[in-house]
Structure formats: structure tokens, C-alpha cells
Steps between C-alpha positions, in 0.01 A plus 500: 500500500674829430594729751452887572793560342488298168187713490656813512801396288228430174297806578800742449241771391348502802857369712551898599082548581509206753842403629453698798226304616430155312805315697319632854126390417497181693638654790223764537215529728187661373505775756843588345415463141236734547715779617804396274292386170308702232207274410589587069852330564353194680242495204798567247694186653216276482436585101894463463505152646210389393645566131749263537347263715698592829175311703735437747553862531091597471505238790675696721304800458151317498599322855550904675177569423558804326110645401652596149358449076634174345314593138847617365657183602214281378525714155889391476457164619244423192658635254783306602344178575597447853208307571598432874520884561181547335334273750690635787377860417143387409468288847635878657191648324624685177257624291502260181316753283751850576609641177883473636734611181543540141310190371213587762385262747681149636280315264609659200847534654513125482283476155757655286786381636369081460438393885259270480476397859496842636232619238330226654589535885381830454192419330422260807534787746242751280701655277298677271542389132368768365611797682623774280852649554843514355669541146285173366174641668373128613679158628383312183631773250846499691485111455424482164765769393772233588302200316471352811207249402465308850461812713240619262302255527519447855351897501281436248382224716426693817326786283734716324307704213648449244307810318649736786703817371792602699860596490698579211324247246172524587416106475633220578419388149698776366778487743566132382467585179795780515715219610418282264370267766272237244392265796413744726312704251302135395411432916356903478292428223373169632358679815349752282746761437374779233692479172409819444499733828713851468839482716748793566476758226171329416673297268340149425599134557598444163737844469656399783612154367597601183680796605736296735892510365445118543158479377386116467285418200306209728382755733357743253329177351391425853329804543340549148362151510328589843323813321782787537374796236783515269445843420394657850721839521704576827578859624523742224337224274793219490425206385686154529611515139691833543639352785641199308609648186713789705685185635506296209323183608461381204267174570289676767415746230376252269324367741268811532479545160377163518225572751387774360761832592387814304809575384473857436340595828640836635599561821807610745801648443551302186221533368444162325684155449680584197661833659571316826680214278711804309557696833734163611601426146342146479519412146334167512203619672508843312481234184211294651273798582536667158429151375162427700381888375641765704465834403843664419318849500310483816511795717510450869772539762781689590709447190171560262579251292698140492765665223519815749590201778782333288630815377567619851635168600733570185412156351581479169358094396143631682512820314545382177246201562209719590571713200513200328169416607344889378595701815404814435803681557350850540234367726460769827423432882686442810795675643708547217230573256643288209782286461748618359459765775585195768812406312628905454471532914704182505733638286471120298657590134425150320072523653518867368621437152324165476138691539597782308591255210140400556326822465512646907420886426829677705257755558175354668343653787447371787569315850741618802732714275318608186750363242758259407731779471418648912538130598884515364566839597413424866682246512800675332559236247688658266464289250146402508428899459760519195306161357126658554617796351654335203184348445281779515402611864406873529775654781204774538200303566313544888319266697562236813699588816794696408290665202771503255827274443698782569322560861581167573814493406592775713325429800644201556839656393606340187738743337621246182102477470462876525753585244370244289127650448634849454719387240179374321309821582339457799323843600564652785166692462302162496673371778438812750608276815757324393746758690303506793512111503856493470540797809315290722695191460818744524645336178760799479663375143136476350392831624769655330472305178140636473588871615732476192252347320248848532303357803291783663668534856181664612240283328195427728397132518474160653450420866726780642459748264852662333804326527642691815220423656548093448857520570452705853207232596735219461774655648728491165766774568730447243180563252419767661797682453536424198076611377629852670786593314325445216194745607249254667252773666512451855231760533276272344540224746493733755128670343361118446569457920326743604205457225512145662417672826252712393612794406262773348575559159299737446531760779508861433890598575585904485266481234621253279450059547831243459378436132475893449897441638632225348361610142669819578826358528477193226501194786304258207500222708397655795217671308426202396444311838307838597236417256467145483416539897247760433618834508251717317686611163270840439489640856550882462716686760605816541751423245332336235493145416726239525561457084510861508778486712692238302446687191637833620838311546439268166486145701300413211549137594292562809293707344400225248464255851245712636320579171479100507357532814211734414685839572350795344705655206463871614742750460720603807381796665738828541567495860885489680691241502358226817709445763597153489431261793775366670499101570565570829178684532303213309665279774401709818109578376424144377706212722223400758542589842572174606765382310 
């Protein structure tokens, strides 16, 4: 029998917890241990010996007398099959039915872990074989999750449901089934198990077995000859052939073609069988579908389309086969929008040429990024862009996240990309952010490139507005700088603030407004921002009109801004010259007081 201190020579975790006291517990009184002990340490030594069947050690305790909980211990000592410290812990009146740890109670502590005596010593003593707790939910779920076929019966035989849900399968029908476990999944069925109750992710009976890595074809016969629906759809409308064809069981998927599998029926991520077969590249089953009637063109999923799918898995045999079987190459839907968008973003030269050979339009709109040509740019694939352009992509053309190739090019800072599309006449008018994208990333060399290139330094647009303003947001200092010395308008940023704060734009100042000022003095863009937050372009002060004012001093750029903006053509009147109103002033009369 081992001793105290073979017990605390295996325990080493718990050696530093309990070596002041484990070596002394015979020797104790109770009176003592009750001024000496904390009841959680007893409790703690119990569960530790019970764990490795120290009941010589549990003895000692039990005979002081000590009014302490024995549930941990009789947790440990089931799951570990010590049967004699099971008993000895029962007969001292430990609750059999406790939910004690991470498989929940004793009973299910001793169900997945193959005890068969315990499961049934515990039984004996009124351990409930249903009670709900742990990471299986119920004893005969935990059971059947090992395969272990003699347990299961024995809880089947005392009145496990086997229609209970619980724990992370649900069933104990589908629990089996995830492991593959034929037998047990036959002794379910045979005491009435549902073939086709909903388990965790309400995904069927049948999904489950043929989505298993080691799916067996005998158990998806099993259940579709006891009345599984072969084409009942899981969460987000799975079904069972999706899940087979994404992991290229072959036989289990003629098998539900054989019973009946609609084999374009949409659903999931996927979409249908066919795209799930070309998202994992399985050829034979690809081959099988297309040759029982799947629709190459069918729109559903993610990827839009099965040739979308392959092209973005970059699979060149499953590319050319659905185009051999009339893929529409042009075909929209999903997140890239077409194809030969899919294999631009992954910057896949052989699936780009190969659909443009077969008639993909370079410049089809549509999906995540617009174009083929955005796709590439983001992506800074160099070559791809140089290819799309070759074959015809407009370097001009808007639409999708970045709006234009040379947007996304520069936000994500790209510079052989950026040269590239100016050097085939990308315009710097059409692509109005495309400086502002490249400030906020702080992409210093691109910055410059498009600076050099003509690019507006005070343009407004985008999320944060001009360019200084996206490079101060993100902290880009070097940007910064560099937008400055070549005239970025920090009064702009500065007016956009305290617009932003509510500032009144159109308050009376010394008889003139800020537009009245800033047309005065030729600020465009800040004229510009004036108006498009409301500032009333005809509003008559004591000197004149704000167009009147940017005539006198032939801002005829502004002038033409406001005229655009419903400003009335009239002549200035003949009054002295306005005082002009100092920023400083602007700043003092329209910051809030609370700021």
C-alpha cells in the first residue's frame, strides 16, 4: 500500500500545496485540525488522492471524522476507475449526481473515459443517467463519443434518452456519428434514435457523417436506409452532399446521388456541391457532379460561381474543365464578381491568361473591387496590371472599394504599381483620392511620385477629407512634412475642425461672413468647404456679396465656384475696400465655449 510520501512524491504539482501538512495527518486530533486546517485543503487532498487511488490515504482522513465534501474526490476517482475509492466515498455519503468537473458529473466522468463497473456502481447508488452537465451534455452522449458500445447499452438500459440534446453534439446519435462510431450509431437507432433530429449548428445526421475527415460509407448507408432525408439542409442550408464533395468522398457521394441528392441545391458558404468540390480541388468528384448534371453557371455562395471557386483556388485542370463544360466565363456574383477578377486578386498569371484566351471581358464590373484591373493593383502585382492593361483594361474606369486602380494602388502603397498606371495615363483628376489614400497609409515615396505626377495637394475627398488631413489622423509625420512644403493648406484642416464642431458659417463678422473672406482672398478650397456645408452664397453685407468680392480681386476661379453654387452675377458695388477678417478672429467668435 503506498505511503504518505510516495503520495506526495507523484503529486509534485501539488508536493509544495501539501508538504507541510500531508506527512502530519495521522497524527492529528480533530480539535487540532480544526484550528490548524482550512476545510478547501482537506477537500483539495481528498480529490488529489482520490485521483490516483491513494484509498489508503482517503482512509486516514475518513477515520478523523472530518465533516468535509467528498464530490471532488468521487469525480476523480470515476474518471479514473478506482472502483474501491468510489465505494469508499459513496458509503461516506457523496453525492453520486454533483456535476464535479469538465466532463460533468461522476457518471459521465466514468462514461467517457470506458469504466464499466463504476458507470455501474454508480448507477446502483442513484446516479442519475440522464442528468445534464459537462462538455458531452449527458452520460450516454459522453459514452458514445468514445464508441464505447457496452456502457451504452448498459445506460440505454436503465433509461438513457437517446433523443436527448446536450453538450457539444447535441445527440448521442450525432456524437457517434462524428467519430465514426458504426456500432454504436446501429444500438442508437435500434432503441429509436431519430435519423433525422438537428444537432449542434442544426446540422443533420446525415451532414454530420459525411462531413467526417474519416467519413464511413456503411454509416451513411445505415442512416439513409433507416429514412435519413438526403437532401435536408443544415445551418445556412448545408446539405450532406456539400459536405462530401468539399472532402472528396468520392463513394459517399455517389451514394446520395443514388438516393436521390439534388445536386444543385444551394446553400452555405459554398454554395452548392460542385463549388464545394472546386473550393478543395477534387477533380474526381468535380468530374462526377458535372457528369450527373450540375450546373457550371449556378449562382450561389461566396465565390458566385464554381469557375469563380477554382479560379481563386488557382486551379488550372478545374478551370479549364468547367470551361470545357460551357462555363460562362463572364458570369457575375459573389465576392469577386467574375472570375477572372478571383485570379487578378491572386495575382495567378496562367488562370488570368487562360480566361482571357476564352473571352473574360478585363473590364467587367463588378464584385469586392470593381475590376480585374483594381484586383491587381491592390494587390501590387505588377505584372498582372501590365498584362490587364495589355489586353485592354481602362486605367481610368471607377467602381468597387478603392474606386479606381490607381486608388488602390496607392493606398496600399504600391509605388512599381503607381508608376505603372501613370505611365499608361491614369488621371489624376479621376482618381481625386488617390493622394489622400496614399497620406494616410504614410507611403512617403508614393506621395511624392503623385505630387510630381500633378496631384492636387489640397483636393477634398475620401474619409478624411484632403491629404493633410489623412496623414495628421494617422499620425504620418514624414507625409506631413512633406504635403506642407509643397503648399498643403493647413487652414483648411484647421476650417473643416471647427465646421466639425459646429461652427457658424454664416455669422455676420464686422460686416462681412468667412465666405465673404475667403472669396476675398482666393482660399478655393476653403470656399469650397464653406459652401458645400451651407454657407449662403448671395447673403448681402455691408460690403457686397461674396462673388462680388472675388471679382473685385479677379479670383475668377471662385467666382465661377459660387456661380455653380447659385451666386448671383451682380456687379460689385463702389464701396472701400473691406477689411479683411483675421483667422484668428474666425477662431475666437466661432470655437464653442467648451472646447
Amino acid at each position: 500500500m503506498p505511503t504518505i510520501e510516495l503520495l506526495l512524491r507523484d503529486i509534485s504539482a501539488y508536493q509544495q500545496h501539501y508538504s507541510g501538512g500531508l506527512l502530519h495527518i495521522s497524527t492529528l486530533d480533530e480539535q487540532k485540525s480544526n484550528t490548524i486546517w482550512d476545510k478547501s485543503v482537506l477537500e483539495d487532498a481528498v480529490s488529489v488522492a482520490a485521483f490516483y487511488g491513494y484509498e489508503t490515504i482517503i482512509r486516514i482522513i475518513l477515520e478523523k471524522g472530518w465533516h468535509i465534501d467528498y464530490n471532488k474526490g468521487l469525480y476523480n476517482a470515476s474518471k479514473n476507475g478506482h472502483i474501491s475509492v468510489v465505494q469508499l466515498l459513496i458509503d461516506h455519503e457523496a453525492d453520486v449526481n454533483i456535476n464535479g468537473g469538465h466532463y460533468g458529473t461522476a457518471l459521465q466522468a466514468a462514461s467517457v473515459n470506458g469504466h464499466l463497473s463504476v458507470v455501474q456502481l454508480l448507477i446502483d447508488h442513484g446516479a442519475d443517467v440522464n442528468a445534464e452537465a459537462g462538455i458531452f451534455g449527458r452520460a450516454l452522449q459522453a459514452a458514445s463519443f468514445q464508441g464505447y458500445m457496452s456502457i451504452a447499452q448498459l445506460l440505454i438500459d436503465h433509461g438513457a434518452d437517446v433523443n436527448a440534446n446536450g453538450g457539444q453534439h447535441r445527440t448521442a446519435l450525432h456524437t457517434a456519428i462524428s467519430k465514426g462510431h458504426s456500432t454504436v450509431a446501429q444500438l442508437l437507432i435500434d432503441h429509436g434514435a431519430d435519423v433525422n433530429v438537428r444537432g449542434y449548428g442544426w446540422i443533420t445526421t446525415l451532414y454530420a457523417a459525411a462531413a467526417s475527415p474519416t467519413a464511413e460509407i456503411a454509416l451513411v448507408q445505415l442512416l439513409l436506409e433507416h429514412g435519413a432525408d438526403v437532401n435536408a439542409k443544415g445551418a445556412h442550408g448545408r446539405t450532406a452532399l456539400q459536405a462530401a464533395s468539399y472532402h472528396g468522398h468520392m463513394t459517399i457521394v455517389q451514394l446520395l446521388i443514388a438516393y436521390g441528392a439534388d445536386i444543385n441545391a444551394g446553400g452555405g458558404a459554398h454554395g452548392t456541391a460542385l463549388q464545394a468540390a472546386c473550393c478543395m480541388c477534387q477533380m474526381p468528384v468535380v468530374q462526377m457532379l458535372l457528369d450527373h448534371g450540375a450546373d457550371v453557371d449556378i449562382q450561389r455562395g461566396n465565390y458566385g460561381t464554381a469557375l469563380q471557386t477554382a479560379s481563386d483556388r488557382c486551379w488550372e485542370t478545374g478551370v479549364q474543365l468547367l470551361i470545357d463544360h460551357g462555363a460562362d466565363v463572364n458570369i457575375g456574383g459573389g465576392f469577386y464578381g467574375t472570375a477572372l477578377q478571383a485570379a487578378s486578386y491572386r495575382c495567378w498569371e496562367t488562370g488570368v491568361r487562360l480566361l482571357i484566351d476564352h473571352g473574360a471581358d478585363v473590364n467587367h464590373f463588378g464584385g469586392h473591387y470593381g475590376r480585374a484591373l483594381q484586383a491587381a493593383s491592390c494587390r501590387g502585382w505588377e505584372a498582372g496590371v501590365k498584362l490587364l492593361i495589355d489586353c485592354g483594361a481602362d486605367v481610368n474606369t471607377k467602381g468597387g472599394y478603392y474606386t479606381t486602380a490607381l486608388q488602390a494602388a496607392s493606398h496600399e502603397g504600391h509605388m512599381a504599381v503607381v508608376q505603372l498606371l501613370l505611365d499608361h495615363g491614369a488621371d489624376m483628376g479621376q482618381s481625386e483620392t488617390a493622394l489622400q489614400a496614399a497620406s494616410m497609409n504614410g507611403t512617403i515615396a508614393v506621395v511624392q511620385l503623385l505630387l510630381e505626377h500633378g496631384a492636387d495637394v489640397n483636393a477634398q475627398g475620401g474619409k478624411f477629407g484632403t491629404a493633410l488631413q489623412a496623414a495628421s489622423v494617422n499620425g504620418t509625420t514624414g507625409v506631413v512634412q512633406l504635403l506642407l512644403e509643397h503648399g498643403a493648406d493647413r487652414h483648411t484642416e484647421i476650417f473643416q475642425m471647427l465646421l466639425d464642431y459646429g461652427a457658424d458659417i454664416n455669422q455676420d463678422i464686422g460686416g462681412t461672413t468667412l465666405l465673404w473672406d475667403a472669396s476675398c482672398k482666393g482660399h478655393y478650397h476653403i470656399v469650397e468647404l464653406l459652401v458645400q456645408n451651407g454657407a449662403n452664397v448671395n447673403t448681402q453685407g455691408y460690403y457686397g456679396t461674396a462673388s462680388q468680392a472675388a471679382s473685385v480681386h479677379h479670383h475668377d476661379s471662385v467666382v465661377a465656384l459660387l456661380l455653380e453654387h447659385g451666386a448671383q452675377p451682380v456687379l460689385p458695388p463702389a464701396r472701400e475696400r473691406p477689411r479683411s477678417v483675421s483667422f484668428q478672429e474666425f477662431n475666437m467668435l466661432n470655437t464653442p465655449q467648451s472646447i
